[in-house]
N, C-alpha and C positions, 0 to 999 in steps of 0.2 A: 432671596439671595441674588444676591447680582455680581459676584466676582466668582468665577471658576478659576480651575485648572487645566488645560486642555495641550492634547497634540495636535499639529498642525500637520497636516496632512496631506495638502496641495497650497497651491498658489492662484489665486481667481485670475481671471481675466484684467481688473484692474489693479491686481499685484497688491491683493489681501491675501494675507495668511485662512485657510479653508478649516475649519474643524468641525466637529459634531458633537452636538449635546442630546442626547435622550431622542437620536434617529436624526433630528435635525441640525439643518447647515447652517456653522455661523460663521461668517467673514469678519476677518480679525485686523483689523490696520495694524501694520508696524510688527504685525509676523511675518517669517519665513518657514520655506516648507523645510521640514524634520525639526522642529523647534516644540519644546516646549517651555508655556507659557502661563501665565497668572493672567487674564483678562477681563476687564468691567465690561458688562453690556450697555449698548449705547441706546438702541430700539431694538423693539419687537416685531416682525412683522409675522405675515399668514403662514408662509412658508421657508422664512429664515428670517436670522435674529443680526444683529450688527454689533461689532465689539471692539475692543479700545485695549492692547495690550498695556499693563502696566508693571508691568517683571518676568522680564528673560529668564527663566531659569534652566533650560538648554541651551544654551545659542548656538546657530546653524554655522558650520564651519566657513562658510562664505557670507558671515554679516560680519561689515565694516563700520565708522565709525562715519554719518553723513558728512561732510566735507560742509555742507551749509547750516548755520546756526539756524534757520528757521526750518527745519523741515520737520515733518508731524504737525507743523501747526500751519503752513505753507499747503495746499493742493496742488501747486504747482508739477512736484513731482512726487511722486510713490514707493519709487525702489533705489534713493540715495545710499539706503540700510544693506543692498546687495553687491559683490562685489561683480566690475563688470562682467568676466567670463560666463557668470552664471547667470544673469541678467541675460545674455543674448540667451542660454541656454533654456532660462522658462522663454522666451518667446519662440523659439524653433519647437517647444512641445506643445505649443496652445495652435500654433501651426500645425505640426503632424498630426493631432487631437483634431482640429476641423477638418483635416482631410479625409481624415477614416471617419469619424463622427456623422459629420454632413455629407461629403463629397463622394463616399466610399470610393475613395482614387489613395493613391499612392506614388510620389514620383520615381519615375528608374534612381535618381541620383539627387545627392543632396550638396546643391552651391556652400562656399564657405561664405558665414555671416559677411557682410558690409560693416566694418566702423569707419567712424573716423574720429575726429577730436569730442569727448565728451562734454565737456566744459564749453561754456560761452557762448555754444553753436546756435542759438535762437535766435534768429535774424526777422520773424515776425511773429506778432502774439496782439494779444488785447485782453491792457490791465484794469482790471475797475477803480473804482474814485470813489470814496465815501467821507463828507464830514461828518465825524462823531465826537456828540457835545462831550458826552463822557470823559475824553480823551485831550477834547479843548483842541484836535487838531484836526485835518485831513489825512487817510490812510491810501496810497497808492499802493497796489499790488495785483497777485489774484486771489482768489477765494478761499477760504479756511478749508482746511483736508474736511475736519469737522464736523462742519457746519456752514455750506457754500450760501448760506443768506448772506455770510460776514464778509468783509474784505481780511485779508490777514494783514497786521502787523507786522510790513518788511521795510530796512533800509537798504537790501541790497538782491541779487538774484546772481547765483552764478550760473546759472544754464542761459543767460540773456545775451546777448551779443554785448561784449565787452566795454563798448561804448557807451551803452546804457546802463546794461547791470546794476555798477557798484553808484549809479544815481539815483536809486527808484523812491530812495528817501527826500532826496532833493524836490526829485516829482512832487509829494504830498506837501512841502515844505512853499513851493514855487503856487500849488494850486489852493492852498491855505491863507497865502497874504493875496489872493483876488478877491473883488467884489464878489462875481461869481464861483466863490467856492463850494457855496450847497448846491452849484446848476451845472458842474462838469460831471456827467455820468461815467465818461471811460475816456479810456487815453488809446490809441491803438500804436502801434510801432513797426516798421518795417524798414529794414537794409539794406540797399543796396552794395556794391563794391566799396565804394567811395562815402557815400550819404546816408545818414539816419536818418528818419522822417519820423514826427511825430504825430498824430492826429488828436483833436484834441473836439470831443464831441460835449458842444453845448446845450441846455434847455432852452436857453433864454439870451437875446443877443447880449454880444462882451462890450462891456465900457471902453473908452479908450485906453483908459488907464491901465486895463486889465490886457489889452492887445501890444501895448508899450513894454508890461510886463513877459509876456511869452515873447517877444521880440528881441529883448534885452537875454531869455534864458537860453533862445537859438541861437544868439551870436557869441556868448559864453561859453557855450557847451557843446558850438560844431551843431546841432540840430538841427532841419529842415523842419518847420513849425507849419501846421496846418489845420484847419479848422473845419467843424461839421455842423453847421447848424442843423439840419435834418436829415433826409435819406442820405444812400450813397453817394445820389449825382450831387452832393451840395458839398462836396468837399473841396476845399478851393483853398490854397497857397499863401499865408500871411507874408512868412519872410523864408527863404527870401522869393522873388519873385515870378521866379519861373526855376525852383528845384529840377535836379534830375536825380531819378534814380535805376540802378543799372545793375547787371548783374554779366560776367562771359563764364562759358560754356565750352571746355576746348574741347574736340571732334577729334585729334589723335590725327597718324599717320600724318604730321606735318602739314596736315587742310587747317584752314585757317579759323578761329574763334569763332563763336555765335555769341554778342552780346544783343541780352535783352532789355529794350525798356520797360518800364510798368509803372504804373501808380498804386497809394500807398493802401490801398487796401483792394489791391488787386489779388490774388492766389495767385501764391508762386511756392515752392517749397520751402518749409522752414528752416530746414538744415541744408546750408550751401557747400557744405565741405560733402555732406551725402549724396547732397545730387550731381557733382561734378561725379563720384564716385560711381553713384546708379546711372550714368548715361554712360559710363567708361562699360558698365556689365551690360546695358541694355544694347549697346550697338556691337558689343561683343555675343550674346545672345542673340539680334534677330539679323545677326550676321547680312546687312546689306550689301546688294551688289552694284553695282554700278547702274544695268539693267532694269534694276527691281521697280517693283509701284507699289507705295507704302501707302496704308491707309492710317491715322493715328486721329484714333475718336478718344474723347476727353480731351481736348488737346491742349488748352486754356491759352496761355499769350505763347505758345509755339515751343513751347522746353524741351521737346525729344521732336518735331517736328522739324525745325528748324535745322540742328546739327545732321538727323537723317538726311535732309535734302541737298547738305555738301556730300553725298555716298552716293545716292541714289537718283534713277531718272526721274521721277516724280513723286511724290507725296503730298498727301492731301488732310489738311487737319480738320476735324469738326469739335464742334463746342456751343452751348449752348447759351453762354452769353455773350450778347451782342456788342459789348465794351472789349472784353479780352479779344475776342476774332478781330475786331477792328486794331488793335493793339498787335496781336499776331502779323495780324498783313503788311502793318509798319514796320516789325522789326524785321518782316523779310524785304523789305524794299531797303532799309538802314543798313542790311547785312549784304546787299546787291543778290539776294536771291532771288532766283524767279520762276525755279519749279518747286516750287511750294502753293499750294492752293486753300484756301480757306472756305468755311460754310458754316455758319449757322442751323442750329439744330437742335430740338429737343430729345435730345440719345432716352428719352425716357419712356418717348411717342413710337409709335411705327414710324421708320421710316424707309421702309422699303422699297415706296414709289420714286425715292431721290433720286438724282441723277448719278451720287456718289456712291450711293447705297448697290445701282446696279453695274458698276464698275466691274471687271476683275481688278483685283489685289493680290500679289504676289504674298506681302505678307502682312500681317495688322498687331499693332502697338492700342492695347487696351489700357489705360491709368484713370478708371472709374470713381466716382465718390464712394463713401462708406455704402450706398446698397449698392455698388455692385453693377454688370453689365448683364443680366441677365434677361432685359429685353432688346435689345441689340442682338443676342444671341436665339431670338426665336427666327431674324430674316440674315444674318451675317454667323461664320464666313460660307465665301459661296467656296464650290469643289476645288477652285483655281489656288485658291488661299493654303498654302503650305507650311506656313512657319507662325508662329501668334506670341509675342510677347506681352505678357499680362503682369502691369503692378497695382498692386492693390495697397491699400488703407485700413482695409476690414477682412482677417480671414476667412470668417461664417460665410462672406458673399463670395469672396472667392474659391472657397471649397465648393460652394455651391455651383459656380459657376464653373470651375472643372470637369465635376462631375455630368454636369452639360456639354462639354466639349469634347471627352472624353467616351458619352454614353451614348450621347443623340450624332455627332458632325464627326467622328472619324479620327478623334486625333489621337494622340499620346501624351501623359504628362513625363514631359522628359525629364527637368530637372527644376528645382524648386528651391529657395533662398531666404532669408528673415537679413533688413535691411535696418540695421539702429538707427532711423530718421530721429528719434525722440529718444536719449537716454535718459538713463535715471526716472522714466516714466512705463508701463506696460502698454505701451501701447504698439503694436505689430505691423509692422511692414513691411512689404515681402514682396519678390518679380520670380515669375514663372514663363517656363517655355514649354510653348506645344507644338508637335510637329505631328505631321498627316503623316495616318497609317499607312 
């Protein structure tokens, strides 16, 4: 038998419906929690089973109606079926869930979520490319909820940045009448203010014809068109000739903008309306003085670096690749900053012998990958260190890592936040503050 009946019980991690058959956990796509449901099993595995709802027969008082024709068959997002409010609300509980779970911390006080515009706001991503003979056509998108071997079947994306979006069928349409239609593996995308940038990563070099073609579709459609024949260094500019793309960053109290440059497959944040947002809480949270010496490790092309260093008498970014730090140093030289300092560094490695590393720092700006700062936190902060703003990507590593800061160096978790960088997806984001006991 392969169709139950089941209540849904919680909400996972990747914003599956949770239920249990016969002791064991089954993750239910396209449930919500207090729902019940009718659902087919998808696979089996050792310790939990996967399932596929196919009739609501409770509906949770907060499931809406997706706003996008492709979702359930889209991976793109997860929880278009939730109405927002409650969408922020399971993510502040997968949060307070890791803090007690892992971190066993709790903060004195809890920030009011971060939105902003839910729609459109995807200003970079990377879509796969697949020609399928079956179909007789190329499919641009991303991966099926399903079955992530498949590309999905989309002509349009509404969490994409609006420029591109309602084109993505264009996309398959534009990489379909190429020579190389079966040798474009992905397409990647990124925004700045002004410019969308396409990337467009080949197997095999592109005809002329096939370069005439993406030439003709950037000057149509407004798109910076760019090409990958191999790694990341090979990405290099078709039309037009010297793209820019740009991003500002306002700093408040009437101090003047931080606009950054980058290139197109640099990391930068994906939601621009969120990070204007998250720099307006972080420089309201790590409260700079004029005085202060900021230390801001992960720092990437300078996004909370920069604007700090209009507040503060120095700041210092580290990062570990050597493209973004050089990019960082430019956008402080562009912005006529000049107490801003940069370093290269593997935040993964000891680096205690650094010269940065044995600094005092008034206060430190953590915005770590998914695992988290938790080797950084065996030689940082030193006693001097007062105040530590932390955003994280991943709650497990950040619960872990609190409970680090909080257990082993003295601090306090003061106040704690869930940031909707990605809506309409489960995935959790969130800035904390710690201050010495």
């Amino acid at each position: 038998m392969n169709e139950f009946e089941v209540s849904i019980t919680d909400l996972s991690h990747d914003g599956r419906g949770v239920a249990r058959i016969d002791g064991k956990t089954v993750f239910v796509s396209g449930a919500l929690l207090g729902e019940q449901v009718r659902m087919r099993m998808r696979k089996r595995h050792r310790h939990f089973d996967e399932a596929e709802t196919i009739q609501v027969i409770t509906p949770s008082p907060h499931r809406v109606a997706p706003r996008c024709g492709h979702f359930g068959q889209c991976g793109g997002c997860s929880l278009q079926h939730l109405d927002a409010a409650a969408q922020i609300e399971a993510k502040q509980r997968v949060l307070m869930d890791n803090f007690a779970r892992i971190g066993k911390v709790e903060p004195e006080s809890w920030l009011p979520p971060l939105t902003d515009e839910p729609w459109g706001y995807r200003r970079k991503g990377r879509l796969s490319v697949r020609a399928v003979a079956k179909k007789g056509r190329v499919l641009v998108g991303f991966r099926e909820e399903s079955n992530p071997r498949f590309v999905a079947d989309i002509s349009h994306c509404d969490v994409v940045h609006p420029a591109l979006g309602p084109k993505i069928g264009l996309l398959g349409e534009l990489v379909g009448g190429m020579d190389a239609a079966a040798d474009i593996a992905q397409i990647e995308f990124a925004a700045g203010d002004e410019t969308v940038a396409l990337v467009f990563r080949h197997l095999k070099p592109l005809s002329e014809s096939d370069r005439t073609k993406l030439i003709a579709f950037g000057q149509q459609h407004g798109f910076a068109i760019y090409l990958q024949p191999g790694g990341v260094s090979s990405v290099h500019a078709l039309w037009p000739e010297h793209p820019r793309l740009a991003f500002r960053i306002p700093v408040g109290l009437g101090i003047d903008d931080v606009e950054l440059e980058f290139q197109p497959l640099d990391f930068v944040q994906v939601n621009a309306g969120m990070n204007r947002r998250m720099m307006a809480r972080t420089l309201e949270l790590l409260d700079p003085q004029a005085q202060d010496r900021v230390l801001d490790l992960f720092c990437g092309l300078g996004n909370f670096t920069l604007p700090l260093a209009r507040r503060v008498a120095e700041v210092t970014g580290v990062e570990g690749e050597h493209g973004l730090v050089a990019r960082a140093a430019e956008n402080a030289a562009r912005n006529g900053i000049a107490n801003a300092h940069f370093h290269v560094a593997n935040l993964f490695e000891d680096q205690r012998s650094s010269e940065w590393a044995r600094k005092p720092w008034d206060k430190l700006l953590l915005d770590p990958p998914r695992a988290g700062a938790d080797k950084v936190l065996d030689y940082l902060p030193h006693k001097d260190t007062g105040r530590i703003v932390y955003v994280s990507c991943h709650p497990a590593s950040l619960a872990r890592d609190a409970g680090i800061l909080v257990g082993q160096h003295g601090f306090r978790l003061r106040s704690a936040g869930v940031m909707d960088m990605f809506p309409h997806t489960a995935h959790v984001e969130s800035i904390v503050l710690f201050e010495r006991r």
